[in-house]
VOPA-278060 format. One record per residue (C-alpha): x, y, z. Coordinates in steps of 0.1 Angstrom, whole numbers, padded with zeros to 4 digits, always signed. Example, Ala and Ser with C-alpha at 12.3 -4.5 7.8 and 13.67 -1.06 7.14 Angstrom:
residues 2
+0123-0045+0078;+0137-0011+0071;
end
This chain:
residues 703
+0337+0173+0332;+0343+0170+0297;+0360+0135+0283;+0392+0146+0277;+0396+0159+0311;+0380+0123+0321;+0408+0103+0307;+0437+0124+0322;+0424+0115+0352;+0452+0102+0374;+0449+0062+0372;+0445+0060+0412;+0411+0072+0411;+0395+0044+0391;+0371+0022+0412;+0389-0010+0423;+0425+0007+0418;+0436+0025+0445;+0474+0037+0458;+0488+0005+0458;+0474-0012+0425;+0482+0023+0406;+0518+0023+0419;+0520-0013+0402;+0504+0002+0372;+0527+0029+0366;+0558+0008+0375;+0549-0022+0356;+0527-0011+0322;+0530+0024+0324;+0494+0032+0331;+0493+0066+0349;+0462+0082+0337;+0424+0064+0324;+0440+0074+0286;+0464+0048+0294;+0447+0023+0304;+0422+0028+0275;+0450+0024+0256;+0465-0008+0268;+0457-0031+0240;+0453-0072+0243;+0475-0094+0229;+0453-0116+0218;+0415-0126+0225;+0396-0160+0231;+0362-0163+0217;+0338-0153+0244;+0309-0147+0218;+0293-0182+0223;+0274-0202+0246;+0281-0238+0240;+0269-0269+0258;+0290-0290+0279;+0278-0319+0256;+0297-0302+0230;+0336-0303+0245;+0358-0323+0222;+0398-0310+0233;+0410-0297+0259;+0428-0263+0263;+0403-0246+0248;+0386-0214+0260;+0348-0221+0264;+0317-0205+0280;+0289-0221+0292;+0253-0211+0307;+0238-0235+0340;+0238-0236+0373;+0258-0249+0402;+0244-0278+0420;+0269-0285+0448;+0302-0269+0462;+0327-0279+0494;+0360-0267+0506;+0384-0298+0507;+0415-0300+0521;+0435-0278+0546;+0459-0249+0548;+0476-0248+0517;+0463-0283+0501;+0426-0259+0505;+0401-0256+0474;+0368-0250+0465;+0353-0278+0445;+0315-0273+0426;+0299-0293+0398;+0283-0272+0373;+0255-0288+0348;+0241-0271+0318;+0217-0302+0314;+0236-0321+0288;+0265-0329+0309;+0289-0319+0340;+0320-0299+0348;+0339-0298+0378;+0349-0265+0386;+0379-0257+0413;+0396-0227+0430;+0426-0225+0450;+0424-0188+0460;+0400-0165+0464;+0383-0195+0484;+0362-0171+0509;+0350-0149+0482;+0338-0179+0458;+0317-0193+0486;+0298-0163+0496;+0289-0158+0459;+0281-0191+0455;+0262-0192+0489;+0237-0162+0475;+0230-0176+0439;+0234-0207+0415;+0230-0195+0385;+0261-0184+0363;+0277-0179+0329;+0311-0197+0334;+0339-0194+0313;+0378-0204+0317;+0406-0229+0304;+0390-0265+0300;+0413-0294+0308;+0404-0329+0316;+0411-0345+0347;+0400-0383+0360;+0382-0383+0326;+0363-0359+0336;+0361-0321+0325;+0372-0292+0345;+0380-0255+0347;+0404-0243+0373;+0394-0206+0387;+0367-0201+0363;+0350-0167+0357;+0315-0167+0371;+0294-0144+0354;+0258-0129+0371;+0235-0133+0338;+0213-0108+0357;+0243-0078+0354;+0237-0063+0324;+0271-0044+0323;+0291-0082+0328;+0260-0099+0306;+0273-0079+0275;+0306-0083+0281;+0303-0117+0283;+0292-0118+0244;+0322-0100+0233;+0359-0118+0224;+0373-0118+0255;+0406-0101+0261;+0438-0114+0274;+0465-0091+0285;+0497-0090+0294;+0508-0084+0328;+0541-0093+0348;+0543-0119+0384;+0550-0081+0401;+0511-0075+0390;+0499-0106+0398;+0508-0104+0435;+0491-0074+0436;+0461-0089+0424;+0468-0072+0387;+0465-0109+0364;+0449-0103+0330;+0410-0105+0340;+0413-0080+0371;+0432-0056+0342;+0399-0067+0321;+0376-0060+0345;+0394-0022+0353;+0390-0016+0312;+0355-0027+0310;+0344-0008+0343;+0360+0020+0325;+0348+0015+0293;+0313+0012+0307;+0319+0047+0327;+0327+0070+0293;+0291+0057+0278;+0299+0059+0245;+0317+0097+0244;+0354+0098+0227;+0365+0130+0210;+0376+0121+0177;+0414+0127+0164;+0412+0128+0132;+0391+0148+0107;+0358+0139+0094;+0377+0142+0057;+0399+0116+0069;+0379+0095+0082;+0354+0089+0055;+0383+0088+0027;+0397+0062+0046;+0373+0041+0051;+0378+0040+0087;+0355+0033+0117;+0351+0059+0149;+0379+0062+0177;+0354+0056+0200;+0341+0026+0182;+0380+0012+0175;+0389+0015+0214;+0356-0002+0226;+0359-0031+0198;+0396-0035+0205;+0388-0050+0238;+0354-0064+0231;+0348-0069+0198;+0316-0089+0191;+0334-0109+0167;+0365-0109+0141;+0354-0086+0118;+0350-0061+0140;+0384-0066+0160;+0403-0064+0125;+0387-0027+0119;+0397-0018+0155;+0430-0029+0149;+0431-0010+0116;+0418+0022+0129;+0444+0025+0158;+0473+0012+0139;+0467+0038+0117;+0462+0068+0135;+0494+0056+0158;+0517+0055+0124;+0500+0086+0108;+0507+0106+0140;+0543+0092+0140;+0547+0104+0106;+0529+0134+0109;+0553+0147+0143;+0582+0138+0120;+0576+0157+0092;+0559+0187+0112;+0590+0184+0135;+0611+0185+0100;+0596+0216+0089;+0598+0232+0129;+0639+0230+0120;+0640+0242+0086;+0620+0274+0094;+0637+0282+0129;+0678+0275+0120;+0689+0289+0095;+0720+0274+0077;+0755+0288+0070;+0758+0291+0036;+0783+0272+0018;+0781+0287-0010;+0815+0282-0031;+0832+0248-0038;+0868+0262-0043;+0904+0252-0043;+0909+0229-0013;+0881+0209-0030;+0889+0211-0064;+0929+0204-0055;+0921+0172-0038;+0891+0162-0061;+0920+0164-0092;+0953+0156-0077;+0948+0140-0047;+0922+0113-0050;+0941+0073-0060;+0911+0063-0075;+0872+0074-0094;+0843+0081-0070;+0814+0060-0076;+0784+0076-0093;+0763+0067-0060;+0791+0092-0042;+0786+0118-0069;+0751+0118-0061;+0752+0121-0024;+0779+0147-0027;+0754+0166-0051;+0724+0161-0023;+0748+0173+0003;+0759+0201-0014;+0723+0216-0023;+0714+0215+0014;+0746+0234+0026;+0741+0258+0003;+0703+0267+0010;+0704+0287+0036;+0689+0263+0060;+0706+0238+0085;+0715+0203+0065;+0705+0173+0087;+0712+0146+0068;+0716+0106+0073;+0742+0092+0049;+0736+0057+0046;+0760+0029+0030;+0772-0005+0034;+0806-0013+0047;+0836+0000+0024;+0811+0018+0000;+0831+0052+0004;+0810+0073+0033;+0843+0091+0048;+0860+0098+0018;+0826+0115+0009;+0829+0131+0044;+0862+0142+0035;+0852+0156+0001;+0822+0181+0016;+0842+0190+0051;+0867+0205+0023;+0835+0224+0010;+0835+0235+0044;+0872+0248+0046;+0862+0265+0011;+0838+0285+0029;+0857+0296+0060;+0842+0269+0088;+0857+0248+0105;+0847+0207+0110;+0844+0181+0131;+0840+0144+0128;+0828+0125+0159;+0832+0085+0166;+0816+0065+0192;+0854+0048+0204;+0895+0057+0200;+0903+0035+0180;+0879+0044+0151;+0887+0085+0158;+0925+0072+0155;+0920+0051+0126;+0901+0085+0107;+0925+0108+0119;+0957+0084+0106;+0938+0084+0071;+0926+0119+0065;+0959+0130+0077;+0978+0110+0049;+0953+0118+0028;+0956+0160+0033;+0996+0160+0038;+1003+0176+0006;+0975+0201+0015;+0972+0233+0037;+0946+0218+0061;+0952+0215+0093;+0935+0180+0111;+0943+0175+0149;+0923+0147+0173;+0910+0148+0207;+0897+0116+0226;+0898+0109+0264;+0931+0097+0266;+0947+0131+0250;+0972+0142+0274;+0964+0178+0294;+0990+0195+0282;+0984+0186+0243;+0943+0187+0252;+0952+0226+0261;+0969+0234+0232;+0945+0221+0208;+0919+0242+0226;+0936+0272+0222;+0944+0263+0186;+0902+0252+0178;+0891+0287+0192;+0920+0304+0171;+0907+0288+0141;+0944+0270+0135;+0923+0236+0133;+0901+0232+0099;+0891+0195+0108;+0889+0182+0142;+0887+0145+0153;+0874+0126+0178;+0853+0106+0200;+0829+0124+0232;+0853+0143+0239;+0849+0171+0214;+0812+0177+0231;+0830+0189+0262;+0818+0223+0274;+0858+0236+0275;+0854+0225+0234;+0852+0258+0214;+0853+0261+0181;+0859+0296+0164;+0833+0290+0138;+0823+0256+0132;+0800+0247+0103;+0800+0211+0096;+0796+0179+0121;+0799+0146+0107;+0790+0122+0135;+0797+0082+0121;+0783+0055+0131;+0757+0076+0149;+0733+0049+0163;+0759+0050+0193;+0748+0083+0203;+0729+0096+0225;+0702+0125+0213;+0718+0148+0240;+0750+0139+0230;+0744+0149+0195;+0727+0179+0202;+0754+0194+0224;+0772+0198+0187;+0743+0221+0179;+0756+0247+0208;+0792+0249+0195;+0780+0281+0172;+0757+0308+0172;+0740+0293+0138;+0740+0256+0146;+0762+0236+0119;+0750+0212+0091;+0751+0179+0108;+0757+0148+0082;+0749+0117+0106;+0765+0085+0089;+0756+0050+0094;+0774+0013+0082;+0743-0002+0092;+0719-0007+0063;+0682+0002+0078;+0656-0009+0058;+0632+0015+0039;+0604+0014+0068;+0626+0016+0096;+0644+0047+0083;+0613+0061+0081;+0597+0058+0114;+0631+0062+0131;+0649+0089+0110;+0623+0104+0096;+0631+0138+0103;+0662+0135+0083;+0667+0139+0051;+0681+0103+0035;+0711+0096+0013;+0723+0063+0002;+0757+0052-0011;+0739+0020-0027;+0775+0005-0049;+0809-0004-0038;+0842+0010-0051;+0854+0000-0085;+0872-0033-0086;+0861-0044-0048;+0855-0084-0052;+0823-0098-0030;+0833-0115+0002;+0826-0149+0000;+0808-0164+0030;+0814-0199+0040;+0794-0214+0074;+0819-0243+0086;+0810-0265+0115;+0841-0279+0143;+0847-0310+0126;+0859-0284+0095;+0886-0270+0117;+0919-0295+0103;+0905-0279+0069;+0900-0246+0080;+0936-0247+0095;+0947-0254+0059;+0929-0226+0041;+0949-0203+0071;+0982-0215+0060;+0974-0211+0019;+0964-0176+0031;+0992-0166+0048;+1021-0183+0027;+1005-0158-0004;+1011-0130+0018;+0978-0125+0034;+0965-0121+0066;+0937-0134+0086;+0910-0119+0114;+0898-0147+0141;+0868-0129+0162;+0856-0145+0191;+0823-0135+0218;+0841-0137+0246;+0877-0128+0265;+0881-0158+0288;+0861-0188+0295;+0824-0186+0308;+0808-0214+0326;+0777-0205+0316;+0782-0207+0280;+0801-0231+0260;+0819-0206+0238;+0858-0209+0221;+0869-0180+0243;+0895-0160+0235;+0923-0170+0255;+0918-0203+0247;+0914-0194+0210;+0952-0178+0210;+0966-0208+0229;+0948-0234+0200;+0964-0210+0172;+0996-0209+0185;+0996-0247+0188;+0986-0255+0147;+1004-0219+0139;+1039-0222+0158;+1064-0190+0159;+1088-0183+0143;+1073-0191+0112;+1038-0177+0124;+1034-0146+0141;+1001-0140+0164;+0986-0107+0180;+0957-0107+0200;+0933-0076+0209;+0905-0069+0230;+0886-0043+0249;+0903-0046+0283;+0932-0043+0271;+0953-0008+0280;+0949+0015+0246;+0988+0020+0240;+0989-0018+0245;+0961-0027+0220;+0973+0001+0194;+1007-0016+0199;+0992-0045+0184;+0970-0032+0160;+1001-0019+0144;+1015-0045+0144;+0993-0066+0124;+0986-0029+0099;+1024-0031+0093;+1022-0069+0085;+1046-0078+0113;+1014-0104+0124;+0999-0127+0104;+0969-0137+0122;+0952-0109+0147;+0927-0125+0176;+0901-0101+0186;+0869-0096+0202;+0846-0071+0186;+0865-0045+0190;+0871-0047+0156;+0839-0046+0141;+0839-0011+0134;+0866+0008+0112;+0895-0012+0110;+0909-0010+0073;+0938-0033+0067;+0935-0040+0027;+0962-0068+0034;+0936-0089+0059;+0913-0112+0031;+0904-0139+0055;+0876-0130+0086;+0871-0159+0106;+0843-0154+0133;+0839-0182+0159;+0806-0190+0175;+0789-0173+0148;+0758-0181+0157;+0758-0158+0192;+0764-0129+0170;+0737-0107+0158;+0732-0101+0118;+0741-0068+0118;+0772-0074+0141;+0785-0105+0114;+0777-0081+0086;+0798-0052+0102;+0826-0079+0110;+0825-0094+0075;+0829-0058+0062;+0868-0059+0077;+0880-0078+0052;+0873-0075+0008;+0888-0036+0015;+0920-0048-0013;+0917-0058-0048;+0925-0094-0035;+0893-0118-0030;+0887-0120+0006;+0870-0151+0024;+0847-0146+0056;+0844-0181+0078;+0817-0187+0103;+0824-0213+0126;+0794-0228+0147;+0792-0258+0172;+0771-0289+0156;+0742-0282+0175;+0724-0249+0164;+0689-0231+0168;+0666-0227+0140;+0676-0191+0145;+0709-0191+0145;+0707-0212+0113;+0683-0189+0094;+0714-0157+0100;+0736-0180+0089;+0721-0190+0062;+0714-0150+0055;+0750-0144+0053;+0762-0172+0032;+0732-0161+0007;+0739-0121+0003;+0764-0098+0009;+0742-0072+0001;+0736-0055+0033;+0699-0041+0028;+0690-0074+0022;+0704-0085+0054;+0689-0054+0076;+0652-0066+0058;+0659-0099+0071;+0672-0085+0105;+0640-0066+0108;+0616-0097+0100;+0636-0118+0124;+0642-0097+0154;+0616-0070+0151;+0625-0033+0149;+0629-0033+0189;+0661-0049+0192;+0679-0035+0156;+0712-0017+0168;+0702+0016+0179;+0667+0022+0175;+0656+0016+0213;+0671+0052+0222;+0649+0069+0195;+0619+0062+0220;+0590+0057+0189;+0596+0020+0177;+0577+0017+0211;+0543+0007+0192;+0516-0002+0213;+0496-0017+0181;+0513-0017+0148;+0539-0038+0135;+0567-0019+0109;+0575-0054+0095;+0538-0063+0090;+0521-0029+0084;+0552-0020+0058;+0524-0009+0031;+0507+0010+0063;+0534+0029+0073;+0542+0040+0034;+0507+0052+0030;+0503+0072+0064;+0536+0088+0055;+0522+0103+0024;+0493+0110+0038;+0513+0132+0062;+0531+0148+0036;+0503+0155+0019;+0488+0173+0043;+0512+0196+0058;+0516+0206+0024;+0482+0216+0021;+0482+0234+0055;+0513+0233+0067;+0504+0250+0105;+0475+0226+0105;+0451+0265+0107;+0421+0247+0088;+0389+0243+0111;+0388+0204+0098;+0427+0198+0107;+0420+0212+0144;+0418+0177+0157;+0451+0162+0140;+0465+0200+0154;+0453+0192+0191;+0465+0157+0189;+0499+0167+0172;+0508+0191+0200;+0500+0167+0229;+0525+0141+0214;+0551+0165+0209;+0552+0183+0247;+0551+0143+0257;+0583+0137+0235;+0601+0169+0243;+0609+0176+0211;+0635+0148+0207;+0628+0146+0169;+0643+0182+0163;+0676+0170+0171;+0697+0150+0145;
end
């Protein structure tokens, strides 16, 4: 059997595993074959290199091993109160050594020898030294005897595991008996070119030293070796996956940019497009008219212009014949875009209709009938226009905004509403920093709308505590008696007893005490409310018939009132970065200075006062995803979890930024150099390459 075969052996069949144990495995770690267990990394080792002498124990807490014998044992106690007591000498001093469980086991081995390496967890007790459940180690079993001269792993494993006998030295024991079983033999990955350019030790080498290295130099090149073949294969699926799309759908051509863009480009637009918005309309443009499908993430910060640009290319579209559609994750977003680019086209022959879930049946059919005629140039909406009874007589554009609230089937269902799938333009609010884009949209091709609109004024960010609020009160009323009006955003609807938050409710009956009708006029949205009941008051507070609007987050995303300068957001500090960022960006839409307010209790984490800090500090939004990313980590960023490859089982996108840069071009380089991976050298990368795309299903060739 060769060693590739080896390691797809199902996990079940490993000595000391068995049905049980492997069902835990699979469930808990997701270790169904040898590969993966190979490939389960520690988290951290203790130093199990070194002998030392009892004599030499100084604090406790420490991992230690030492070499002696055991000169006495008894069980003490009864029923659950039972243990296993021995004293261990190594002839300059005495430890006490104690197991709880196990009891039957520890007696027999102790009853057939004395002497033993012993290594564990030292603690003091009576003023005297001890190890609870130490390891016991045959100096006489050469397979344990090396191991025991290696850093020792620790790994994680879960109380599910433990039960089952699964803590982090049985999951030790399964990877060295393993480890032990392959002598030596690990087909190698990358090529020999590679390797040696790189200055990079074997796989075989890397995965035997990354659970028992012989010391720290020799972990830190294990570590090196698989964090870079696990970001260089990320990269290299990405790009292969990249040029997979480009060669197998072609692209309608868009090759004219004619009088429905020119018209509104010169007498319909209120205002000069940034030069950052020239350039991505430029970028765009060159894809949709090269022949191959445009998949393209358009990036920019909140109110830098990414629908207008939208607007500007979908005309492209109705230039060329095609149809469009733009796609938002709720109603009131899709409403909000369908209001604007209506009042924006109502001088122009281009017909714009919308379709969410709460279009009635009767209008629902029409506007089918009308799509498939080709009546509709620009349709709007949320899911619903990935319906199978959604047909389109010859669509060639989908925008999709704020796309990190899609699914990867949902998006790809656009692909099947024509023959030749349309250029897809996938929009974001989000800034993603430069290393995260990569690994997670890195088979897209990236624009960035990097400066704000002409005469837009930076938010200012204040971070007020509860004994602010009198004052706060009377920045309100300065507000509103110049004519402006102010968002209040609070986490929750009604009162939790859990958590100590202003809710809601209680926020609107506060604000209705210090702000009293009829001079005052309140409105108050949230996301249980009924739709024609929140859009009543939504309307409301857009027609300034409200002065102050309440809300949960259902806000956060594509309101544009120009009139609203204040945002005021209460328990800041439960509120994400990117979620206070996307909040702040509601208001500073108007030529008027705009204020955001975050509002914290006294008593905050070290956390929650490092965002805040954040956002008092920048408005710049890249800077605020970089500090996001360091904070959180790339696992819990809005969005990235459904991509399924931030799921790193070694390297670190935060720490291993210059990693991750390098390996990329690496990639590139490559593939252009043999772009089907055909050269004899490259087989390895090609074998490897093709195994991690059949395990991913080819999610990456789906924008």
């Amino acid at each position: 059997m060769d060693t590739l075969t080896y390691l797809a052996t199902p996990i079940e069949y490993l000595k000391g595993v068995g049905p049980r144990r492997s069902d835990i495995l699979k469930n808990e770690f997701n270790i169904f074959t040898f590969n993966d267990l190979l490939h389960y990394y520690p988290f951290r080792h203790v130093d199990k290199s070194t002998v030392y002498q009892i004599a030499d124990i100084q604090t406790e807490g420490v991992y230690m091993q030492f070499k002696g014998k055991i000169v006495s044992f008894q069980i003490l106690g009864e029923h659950r109160a039972k243990r296993l007591a021995a004293k261990f000498t190594d002839g300059t001093g005495t430890l006490d050594l104690v197991w709880f469980n196990g009891i039957k086991w520890v007696e027999d081995t102790l009853k057939q020898q004395s002497s033993f390496i012993v290594f564990g967890r030292l603690t003091a007790f009576n003023n005297r030294w001890n190890i609870s459940h130490p390891e016991l180690i045959d100096p006489q079993n050469r397979t344990e005897n090396a191991i025991a001269q290696h850093f020792y792993p620790l790994y994680n494993t879960s109380e599910k595991a433990k039960k089952a006998g699964l803590d982090s030295k049985a999951i030790a024991k399964l990877t060295a008996s393993l480890l032990t079983q392959l002598h030596g033999e690990m087909p190698e990955i990358l090529s020999t070119n590679i390797i040696s350019q790189h200055h990079l030790i074997s796989l075989k080498s890397a995965l035997f030293a990354i659970h028992y290295p012989e010391n720290q130099e020799q972990l830190a090149q294990a570590q090196h070796r698989l964090k870079f073949d696990e970001l260089f294969f990320t990269q290299l699926k990405l790009l292969k996956l990249k040029l997979l799309v480009t060669k197998k759908n072609k692209g309608h051509v868009f090759a004219r940019v004619g009088d429905f863009f020119n018209d509104f480009y010169h007498r319909c637009l209120t205002f000069d497009l940034t030069n950052a918005q020239k350039r991505v309309i430029r970028e765009i443009r060159r894809d949709m008219s090269s022949g191959q499908q445009m998949n393209r993430l358009l990036q920019g910060d909140v109110g830098s212009g990414k629908t207008i640009t939208a607007l500007l290319v979908m005309l492209i579209a109705k230039d060329n014949g095609f149809q469009s559609c733009l796609m938002a994750p709720t109603e009131i977003l899709a409403a909000q875009h369908f209001e604007n680019i209506s009042k924006q086209l109502s001088t122009m022959n281009v017909t714009v209709a919308i379709l969410t879930g709460s279009t009635k049946t009767a209008q629902r059919k029409q506007i089918h009938q009308r799509l498939q005629n080709g009546e509709i140039d620009i349709l709007i909406g949320t899911h619903a226009l990935i319906e199978n009874d959604v047909i389109f007589n010859n669509l060639g554009l989908a925008v999709i905004d704020e796309q990190h609230r899609f699914g990867v089937e949902q998006r790809a269902k656009l692909w099947e509403k024509n023959i030749i799938p349309p250029h897809i333009l996938v929009m974001t609010a989000t800034p993603i920093p430069r290393t995260l884009a990569m690994t997670v949209y890195g088979d897209l091709e990236l624009s960035v709308i990097d400066e704000l609109p002409k005469g837009r004024k930076p938010v200012i960010t204040k971070h007020l505590y509860e004994k602010d609020r009198l004052m706060l009160f009377g920045f309100i009323k300065k507000q509103i008696d110049i004519g402006r009006q102010i968002f209040v955003v609070y986490p929750l609807i009604k009162e939790s007893e859990k958590m100590d938050l202003l809710d809601l409710q209680a926020g609107f009956d506060n604000m209705s005490r210090a702000f009293p009708l009829p001079q005052y006029a309140i409105g108050m949205v949230h996301g249980k409310m009924k739709n024609e009941v929140k859009d009543f008051e939504m309307q409301r507070f857009a027609k300034n018939q409200t002065s102050i609007l309440l809300s949960t987050t259902v806000i956060e995303v594509g309101i544009d009132i120009p009139n609203a300068t204040v945002m005021i957001i209460e328990n800041a500090e439960r509120f994400g970065l990117s979620q206070l960022h996307q909040l702040r960006g509601r208001v500073g839409r108007g030529g008027e200075q705009s204020y955001c307010i975050l509002m914290s209790g006294d008593k905050l984490s070290n956390e929650g006062k490092q965002r805040l800090q954040a956002m008092v500090a920048t408005t710049d939004g890249f800077e605020i995803a970089n500090f996001d990313l360091k904070l959180r980590g790339p696992g819990d960023l809005q969005g990235t979890q459904q991509s399924g490859i931030i799921d790193f089982k070694i390297a670190d996108i935060i720490k291993d930024e210059q990693l991750v840069v390098y390996t990329r071009n690496l990639a590139k380089k490559l593939l252009e150099a043999d772009p089907d991976l055909k050269a004899t050298e490259n087989q390895s990368i090609a074998k490897q390459l093709q195994l991690l795309i059949r395990q991913d299903n080819f999610w990456g060739m789906i924008s």
